[in-house]
C-alpha positions as CSV (number, residue, x, y, z in Angstrom):
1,X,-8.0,-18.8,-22.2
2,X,-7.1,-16.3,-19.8
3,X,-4.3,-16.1,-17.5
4,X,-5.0,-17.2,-13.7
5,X,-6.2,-14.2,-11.6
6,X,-2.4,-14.7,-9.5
7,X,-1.0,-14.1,-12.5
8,X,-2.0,-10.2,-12.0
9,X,-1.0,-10.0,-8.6
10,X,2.0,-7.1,-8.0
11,X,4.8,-8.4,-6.3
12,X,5.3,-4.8,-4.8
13,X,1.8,-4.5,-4.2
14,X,0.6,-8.2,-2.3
15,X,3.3,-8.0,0.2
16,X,1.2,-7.7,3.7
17,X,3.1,-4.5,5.0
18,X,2.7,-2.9,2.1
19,X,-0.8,-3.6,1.3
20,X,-1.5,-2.3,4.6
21,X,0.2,0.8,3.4
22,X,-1.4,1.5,0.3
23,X,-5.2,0.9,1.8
24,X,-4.7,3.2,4.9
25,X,-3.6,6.1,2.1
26,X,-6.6,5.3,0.0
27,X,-8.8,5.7,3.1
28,X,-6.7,8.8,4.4
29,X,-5.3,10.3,1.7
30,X,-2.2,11.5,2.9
31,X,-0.7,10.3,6.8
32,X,2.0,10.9,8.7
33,X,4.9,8.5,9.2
34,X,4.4,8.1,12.6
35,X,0.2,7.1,12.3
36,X,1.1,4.5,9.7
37,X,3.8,3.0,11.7
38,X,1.4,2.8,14.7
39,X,-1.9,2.4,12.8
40,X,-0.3,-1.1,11.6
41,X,2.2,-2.2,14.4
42,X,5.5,-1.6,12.3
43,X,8.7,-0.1,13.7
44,X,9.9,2.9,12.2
45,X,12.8,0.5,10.1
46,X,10.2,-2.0,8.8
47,X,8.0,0.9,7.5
48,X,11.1,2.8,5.8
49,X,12.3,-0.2,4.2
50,X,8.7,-1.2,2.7
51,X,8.6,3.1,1.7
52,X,11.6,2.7,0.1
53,X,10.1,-0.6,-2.3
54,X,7.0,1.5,-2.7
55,X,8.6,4.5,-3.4
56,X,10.9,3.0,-6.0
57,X,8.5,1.4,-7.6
58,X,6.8,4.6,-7.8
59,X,3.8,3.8,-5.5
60,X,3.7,6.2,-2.6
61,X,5.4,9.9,-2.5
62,X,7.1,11.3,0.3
63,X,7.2,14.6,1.6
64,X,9.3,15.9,4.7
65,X,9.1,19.1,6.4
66,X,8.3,20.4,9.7
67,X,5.2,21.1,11.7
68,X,6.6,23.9,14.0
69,X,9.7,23.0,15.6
70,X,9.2,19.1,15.2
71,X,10.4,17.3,11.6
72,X,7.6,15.1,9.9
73,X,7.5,13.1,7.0
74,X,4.1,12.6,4.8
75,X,3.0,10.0,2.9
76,X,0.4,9.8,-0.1
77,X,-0.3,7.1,-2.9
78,X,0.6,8.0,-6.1
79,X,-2.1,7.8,-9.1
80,X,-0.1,5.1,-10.0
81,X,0.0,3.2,-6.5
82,X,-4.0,3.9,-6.1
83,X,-4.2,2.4,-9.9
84,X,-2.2,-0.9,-8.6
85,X,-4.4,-0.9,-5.5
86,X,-7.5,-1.5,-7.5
87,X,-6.1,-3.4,-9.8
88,X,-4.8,-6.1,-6.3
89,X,-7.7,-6.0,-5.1
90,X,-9.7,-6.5,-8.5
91,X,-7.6,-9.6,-8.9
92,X,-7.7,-10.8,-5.0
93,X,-11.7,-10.4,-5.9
94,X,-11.7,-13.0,-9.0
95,X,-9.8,-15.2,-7.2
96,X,-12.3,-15.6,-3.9
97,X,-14.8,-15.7,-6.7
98,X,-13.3,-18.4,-7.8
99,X,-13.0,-20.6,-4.8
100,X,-16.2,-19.6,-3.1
101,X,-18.7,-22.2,-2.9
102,X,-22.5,-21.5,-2.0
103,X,-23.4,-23.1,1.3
């Protein structure tokens, strides 16, 4: 018997915040600090502290530098934080699978 599809769900990963992160890379690629914090209603504290999980968990890289005179941070999933992407949402997928009922 296999394990329960919530057994495959990453801690670092299924967090709201940081599922939010993760999908608005794999739709943009790479973003800048600022559209991400306004793109899903964070403050800029929030979104550094859920960075820093992602970032340590090696999830997300981060890139600094400047655009003219102004400083900017970027922001882009790693292969390995796309990989745990798809492998949430695979498992978020089995388990409405599993609960869904035809009407």
């Amino acid at each position: 018997m296999s394990a329960h599809p919530v057994s495959r769900l990453d801690n670092v990963v299924h967090q709201r915040v940081r599922l939010g992160i993760l999908t608005v890379l794999e739709e943009a690629g790479r973003a800048e600090f600022t559209y991400l914090r306004d793109a899903l209603g964070l403050t800029d504290g929030n979104l550094s502290r859920n960075l820093t999980v992602l970032g340590r968990a090696g999830y997300v890289a981060i890139e600094k530098g400047r655009d003219g005179r102004r400083p900017r941070t970027w922001v882009s999933a790693t292969d390995a934080g796309r990989a745990a992407l798809g492998a949430e949402l695979r498992a978020l997928r089995e388990l409405l699978d599993g609960i869904e009922t035809d009407d």
